[in-house]
Structures are given as structure tokens and as C-alpha cells.
LOZAKE-856530 format. One line per field, with one value per residue: residue in one letter; x, y, z of N, C-alpha, C, O in turn; residue number from 1. Coordinates in nm, 4 decimals, padded with zeros to 6 digits, always signed. Layout:
<rs>
aa (A ...)
n_u (X ...)
n_v (Y ...)
n_w (Z ...)
ca_u (X ...)
ca_v (Y ...)
ca_w (Z ...)
c_u (X ...)
c_v (Y ...)
c_w (Z ...)
o_u (X ...)
o_v (Y ...)
o_w (Z ...)
i (NUM ...)
</rs>
This chain:
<rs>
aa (X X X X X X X X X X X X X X X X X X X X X X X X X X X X X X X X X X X X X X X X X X X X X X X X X X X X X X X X X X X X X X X X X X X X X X X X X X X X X X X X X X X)
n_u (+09.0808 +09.3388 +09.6329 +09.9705 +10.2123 +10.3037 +10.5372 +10.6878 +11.0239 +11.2019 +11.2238 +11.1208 +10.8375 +10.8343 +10.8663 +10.6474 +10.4611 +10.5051 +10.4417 +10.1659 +10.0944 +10.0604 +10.1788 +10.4063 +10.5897 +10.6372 +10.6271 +10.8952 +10.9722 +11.1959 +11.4227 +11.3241 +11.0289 +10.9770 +11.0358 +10.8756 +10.6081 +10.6066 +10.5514 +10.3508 +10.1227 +10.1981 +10.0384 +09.8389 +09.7313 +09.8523 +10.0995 +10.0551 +09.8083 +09.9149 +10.0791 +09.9152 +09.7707 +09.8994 +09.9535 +09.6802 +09.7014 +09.8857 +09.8655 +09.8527 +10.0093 +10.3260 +10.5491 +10.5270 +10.5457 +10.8270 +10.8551 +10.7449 +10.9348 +11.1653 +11.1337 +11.1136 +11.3755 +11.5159 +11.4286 +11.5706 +11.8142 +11.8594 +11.8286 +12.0557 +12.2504 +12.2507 +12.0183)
n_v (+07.5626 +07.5832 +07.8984 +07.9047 +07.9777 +08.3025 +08.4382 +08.7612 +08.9433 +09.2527 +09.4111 +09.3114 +09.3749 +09.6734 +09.7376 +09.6371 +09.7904 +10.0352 +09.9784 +09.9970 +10.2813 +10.6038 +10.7352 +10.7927 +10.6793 +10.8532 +11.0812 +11.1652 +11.0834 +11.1642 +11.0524 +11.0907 +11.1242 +10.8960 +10.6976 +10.8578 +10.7698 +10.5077 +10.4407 +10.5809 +10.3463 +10.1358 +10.2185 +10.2759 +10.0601 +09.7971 +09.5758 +09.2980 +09.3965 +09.5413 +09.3676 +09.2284 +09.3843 +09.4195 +09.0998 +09.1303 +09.2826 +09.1730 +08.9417 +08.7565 +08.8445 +08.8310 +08.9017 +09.1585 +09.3185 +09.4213 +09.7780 +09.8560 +09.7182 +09.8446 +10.1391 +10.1114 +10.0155 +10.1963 +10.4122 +10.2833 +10.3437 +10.5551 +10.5051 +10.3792 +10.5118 +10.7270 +10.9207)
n_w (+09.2129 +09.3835 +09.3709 +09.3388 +09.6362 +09.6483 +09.6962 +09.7276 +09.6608 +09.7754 +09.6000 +09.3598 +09.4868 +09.4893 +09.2008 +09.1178 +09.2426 +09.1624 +08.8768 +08.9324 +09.0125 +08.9669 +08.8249 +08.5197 +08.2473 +08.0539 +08.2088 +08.2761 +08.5441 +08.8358 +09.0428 +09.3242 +09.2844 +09.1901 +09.4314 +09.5501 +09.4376 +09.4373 +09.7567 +09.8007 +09.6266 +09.7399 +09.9898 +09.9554 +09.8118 +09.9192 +09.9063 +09.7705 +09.6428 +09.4523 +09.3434 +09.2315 +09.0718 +08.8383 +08.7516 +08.6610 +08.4673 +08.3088 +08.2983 +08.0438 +07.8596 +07.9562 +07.8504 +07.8073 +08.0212 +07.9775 +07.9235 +08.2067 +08.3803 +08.3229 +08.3611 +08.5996 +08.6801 +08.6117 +08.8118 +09.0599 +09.0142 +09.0702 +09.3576 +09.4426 +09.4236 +09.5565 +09.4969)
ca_u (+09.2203 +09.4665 +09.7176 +10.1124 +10.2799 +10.3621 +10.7058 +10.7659 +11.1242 +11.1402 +11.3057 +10.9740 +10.7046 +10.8656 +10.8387 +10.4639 +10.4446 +10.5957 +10.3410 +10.0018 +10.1049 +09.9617 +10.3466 +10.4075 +10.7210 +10.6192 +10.6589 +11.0265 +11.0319 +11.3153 +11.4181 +11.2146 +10.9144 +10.9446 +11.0198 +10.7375 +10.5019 +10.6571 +10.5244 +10.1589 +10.0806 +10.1662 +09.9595 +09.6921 +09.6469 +09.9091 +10.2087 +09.9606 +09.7264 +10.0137 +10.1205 +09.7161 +09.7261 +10.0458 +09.9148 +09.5932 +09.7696 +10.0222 +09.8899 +09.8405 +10.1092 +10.3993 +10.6731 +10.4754 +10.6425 +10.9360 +10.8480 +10.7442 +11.0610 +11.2625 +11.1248 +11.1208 +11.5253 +11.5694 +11.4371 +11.6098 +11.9114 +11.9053 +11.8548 +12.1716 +12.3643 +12.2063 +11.9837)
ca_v (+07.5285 +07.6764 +07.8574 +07.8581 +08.0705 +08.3877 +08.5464 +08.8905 +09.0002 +09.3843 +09.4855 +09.2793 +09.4755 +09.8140 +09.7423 +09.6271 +09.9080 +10.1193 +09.9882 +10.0187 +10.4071 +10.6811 +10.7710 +10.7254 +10.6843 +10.9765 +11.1706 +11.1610 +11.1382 +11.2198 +10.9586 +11.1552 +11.1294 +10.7202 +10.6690 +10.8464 +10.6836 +10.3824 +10.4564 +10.5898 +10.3193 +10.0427 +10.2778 +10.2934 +09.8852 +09.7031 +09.4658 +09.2136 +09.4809 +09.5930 +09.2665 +09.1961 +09.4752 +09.3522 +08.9938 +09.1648 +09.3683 +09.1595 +08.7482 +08.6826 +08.8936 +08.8659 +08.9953 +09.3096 +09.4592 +09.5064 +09.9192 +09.9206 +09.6862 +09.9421 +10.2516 +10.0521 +09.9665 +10.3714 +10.4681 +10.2413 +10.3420 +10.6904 +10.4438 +10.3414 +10.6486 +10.7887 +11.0239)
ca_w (+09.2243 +09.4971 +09.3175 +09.4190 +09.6999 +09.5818 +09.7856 +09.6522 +09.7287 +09.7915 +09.4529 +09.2933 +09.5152 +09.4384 +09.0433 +09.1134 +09.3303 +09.0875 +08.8116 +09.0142 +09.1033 +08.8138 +08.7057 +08.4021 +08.1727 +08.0213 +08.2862 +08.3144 +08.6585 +08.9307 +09.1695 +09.4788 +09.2449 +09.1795 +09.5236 +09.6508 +09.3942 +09.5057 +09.8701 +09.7831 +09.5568 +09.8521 +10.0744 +09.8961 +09.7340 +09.9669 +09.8280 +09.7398 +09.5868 +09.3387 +09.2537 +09.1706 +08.9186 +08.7435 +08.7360 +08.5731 +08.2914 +08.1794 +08.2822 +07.9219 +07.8234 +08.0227 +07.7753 +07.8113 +08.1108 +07.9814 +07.9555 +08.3283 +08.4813 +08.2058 +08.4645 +08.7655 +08.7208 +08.6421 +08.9357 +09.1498 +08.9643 +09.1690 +09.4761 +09.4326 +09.3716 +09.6615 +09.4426)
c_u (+09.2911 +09.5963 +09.8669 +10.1040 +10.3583 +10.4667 +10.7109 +10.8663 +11.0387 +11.1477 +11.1429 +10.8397 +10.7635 +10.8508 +10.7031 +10.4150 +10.4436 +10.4427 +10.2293 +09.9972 +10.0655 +10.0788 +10.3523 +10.5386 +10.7336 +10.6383 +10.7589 +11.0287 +11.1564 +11.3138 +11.3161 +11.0844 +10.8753 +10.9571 +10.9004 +10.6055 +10.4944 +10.5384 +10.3854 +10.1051 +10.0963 +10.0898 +09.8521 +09.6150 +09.7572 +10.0242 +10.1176 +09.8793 +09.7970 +10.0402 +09.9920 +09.7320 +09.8338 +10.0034 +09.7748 +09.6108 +09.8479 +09.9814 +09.8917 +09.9550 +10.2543 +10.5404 +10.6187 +10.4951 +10.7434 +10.9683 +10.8706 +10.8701 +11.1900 +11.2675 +11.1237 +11.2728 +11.5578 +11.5529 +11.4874 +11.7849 +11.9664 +11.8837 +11.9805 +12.2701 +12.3400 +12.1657 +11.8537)
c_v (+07.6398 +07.7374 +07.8566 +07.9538 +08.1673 +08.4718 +08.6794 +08.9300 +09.1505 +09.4779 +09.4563 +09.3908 +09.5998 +09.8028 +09.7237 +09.7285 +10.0425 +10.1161 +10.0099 +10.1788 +10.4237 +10.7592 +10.6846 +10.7542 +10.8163 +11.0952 +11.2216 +11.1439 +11.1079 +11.0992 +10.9808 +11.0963 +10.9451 +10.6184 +10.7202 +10.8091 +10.5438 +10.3621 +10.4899 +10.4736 +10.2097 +10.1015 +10.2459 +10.1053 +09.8021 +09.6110 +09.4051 +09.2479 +09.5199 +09.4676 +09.1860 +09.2346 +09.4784 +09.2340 +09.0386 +09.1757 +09.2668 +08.9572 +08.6967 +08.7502 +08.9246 +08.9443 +09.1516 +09.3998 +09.4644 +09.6568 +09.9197 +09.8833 +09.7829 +10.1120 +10.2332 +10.0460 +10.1316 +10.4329 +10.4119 +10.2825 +10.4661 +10.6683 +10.4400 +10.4049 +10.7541 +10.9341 +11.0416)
c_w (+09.3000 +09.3989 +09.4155 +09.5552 +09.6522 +09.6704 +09.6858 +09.7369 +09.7102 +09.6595 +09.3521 +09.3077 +09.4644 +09.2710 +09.0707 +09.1612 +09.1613 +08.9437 +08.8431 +08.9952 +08.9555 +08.7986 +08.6203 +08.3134 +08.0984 +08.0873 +08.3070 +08.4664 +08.7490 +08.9949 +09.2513 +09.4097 +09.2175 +09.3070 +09.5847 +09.5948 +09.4235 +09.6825 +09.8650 +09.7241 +09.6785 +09.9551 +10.0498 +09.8563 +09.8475 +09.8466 +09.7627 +09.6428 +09.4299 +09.2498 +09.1565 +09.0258 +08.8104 +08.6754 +08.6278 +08.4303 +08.2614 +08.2785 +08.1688 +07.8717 +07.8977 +07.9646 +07.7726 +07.8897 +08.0752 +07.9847 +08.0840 +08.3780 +08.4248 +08.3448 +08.5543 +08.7891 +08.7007 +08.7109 +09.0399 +09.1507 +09.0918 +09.3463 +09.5075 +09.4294 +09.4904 +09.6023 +09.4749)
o_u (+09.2937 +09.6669 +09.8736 +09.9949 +10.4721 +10.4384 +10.7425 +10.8452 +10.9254 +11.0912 +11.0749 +10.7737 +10.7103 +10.8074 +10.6342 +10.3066 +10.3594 +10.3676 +10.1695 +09.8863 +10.0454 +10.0593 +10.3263 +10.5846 +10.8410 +10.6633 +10.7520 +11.1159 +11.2175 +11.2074 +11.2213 +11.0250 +10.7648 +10.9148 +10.8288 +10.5037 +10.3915 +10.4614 +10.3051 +09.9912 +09.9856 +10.0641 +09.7731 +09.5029 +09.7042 +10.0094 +10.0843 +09.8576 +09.7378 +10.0294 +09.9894 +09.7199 +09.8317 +10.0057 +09.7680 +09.5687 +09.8907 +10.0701 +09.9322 +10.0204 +10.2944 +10.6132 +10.6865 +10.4801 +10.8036 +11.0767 +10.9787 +10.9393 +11.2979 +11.3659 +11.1322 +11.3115 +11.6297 +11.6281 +11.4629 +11.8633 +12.0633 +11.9037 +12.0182 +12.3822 +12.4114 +12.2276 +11.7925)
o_v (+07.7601 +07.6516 +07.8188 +08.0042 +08.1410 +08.5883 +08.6696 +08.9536 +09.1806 +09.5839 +09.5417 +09.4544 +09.6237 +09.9096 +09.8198 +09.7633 +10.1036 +10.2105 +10.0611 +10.2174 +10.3428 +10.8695 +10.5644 +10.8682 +10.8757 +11.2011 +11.3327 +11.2161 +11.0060 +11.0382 +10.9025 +11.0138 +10.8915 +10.5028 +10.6521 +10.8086 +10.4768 +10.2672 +10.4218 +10.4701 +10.1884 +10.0139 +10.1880 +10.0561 +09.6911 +09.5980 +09.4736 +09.1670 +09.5240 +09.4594 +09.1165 +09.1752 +09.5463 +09.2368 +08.9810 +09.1204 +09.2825 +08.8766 +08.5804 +08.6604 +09.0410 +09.0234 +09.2459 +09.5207 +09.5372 +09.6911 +09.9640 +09.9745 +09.7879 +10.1671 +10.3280 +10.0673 +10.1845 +10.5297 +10.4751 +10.2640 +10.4678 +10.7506 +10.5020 +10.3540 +10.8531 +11.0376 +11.1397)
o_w (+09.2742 +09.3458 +09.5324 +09.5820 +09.6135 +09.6986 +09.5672 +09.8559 +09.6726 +09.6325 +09.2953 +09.2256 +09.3560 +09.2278 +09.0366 +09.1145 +09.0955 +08.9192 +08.7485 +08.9584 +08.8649 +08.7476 +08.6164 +08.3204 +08.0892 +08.0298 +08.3594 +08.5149 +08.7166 +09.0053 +09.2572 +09.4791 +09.2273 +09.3087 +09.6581 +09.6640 +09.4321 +09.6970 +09.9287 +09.7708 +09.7279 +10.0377 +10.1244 +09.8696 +09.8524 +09.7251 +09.6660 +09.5526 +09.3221 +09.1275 +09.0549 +08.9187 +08.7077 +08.5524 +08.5192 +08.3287 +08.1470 +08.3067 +08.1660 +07.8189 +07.8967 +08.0247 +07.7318 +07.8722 +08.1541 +08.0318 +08.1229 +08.4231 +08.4839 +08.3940 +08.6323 +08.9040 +08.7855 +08.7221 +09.1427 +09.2438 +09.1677 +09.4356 +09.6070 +09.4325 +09.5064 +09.6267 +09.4329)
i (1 2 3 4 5 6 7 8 9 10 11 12 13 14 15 16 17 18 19 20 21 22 23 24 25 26 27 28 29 30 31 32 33 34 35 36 37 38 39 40 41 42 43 44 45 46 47 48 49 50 51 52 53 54 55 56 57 58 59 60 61 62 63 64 65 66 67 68 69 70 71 72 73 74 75 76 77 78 79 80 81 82 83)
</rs>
């Protein structure tokens, strides 16, 4: 079976992005540091690649990202603020 067409806006890949990369909530990290995990982690697996390893961890569990989209919206936060 074929499945759907998957569109990722850019806000989407950067959270998948964001989860693939080896930062971790624990880390606290800085804007600079979630943007440039942001940027290695599509380097390294591709859009597609990220959204793979999202779909992995959490297809049976989808209420289960709420942690990562929790650190994905705090680092976008210092997007926004121009931080």
C-alpha cells in the first residue's frame, strides 16, 4: 500500500529536525545552539530523513511528542525575538 503525500511546512521540518539532532531538553540550550542543531541534523539525514525518525519514535504514540514540539516552540521562540 502507497501511503499519503506527506508536505512538511518549514516550522514542521525544523521540529523533526530539531528531534533527529542529539540535543536534548536537558541540555538547556541557547537559541544559537537549537538553531544550529536544527541545521546539522538536516545535513546529516535530510527533511525527509528527520521526519522518518519522528514517524519511528512516536507512530504508535503520537501524544508522545509533546516534550520535543515543547523544545522545538522554545527555540523558535528566540527566532522570533531575534535571539
Amino acid at each position: 500500500m502507497r501511503s499519503g503525500t506527506y508536505h512538511l511546512s518549514i516550522g514542521t521540518a525544523r521540529a523533526d529536525a530539531l528531534f533527529a539532532s542529539a540535543l536534548q531538553r536537558s541540555d538547556e540550550p541557547s537559541a544559537p545552539q537549537v538553531r544550529q542543531a536544527i541545521a546539522a541534523a538536516i545535513r546529516a539525514f535530510g527533511t525527509r530523513g528527520c521526519a522518518a525518525r519522528v514517524a519511528q519514535a512516536y507512530g504508535e504514540h503520537p501524544g508522545d511528542r509533546g516534550a520535543a514540539d515543547a523544545l522545538g516552540a522554545r527555540g523558535s521562540e528566540g527566532r522570533r525575538r531575534g535571539g
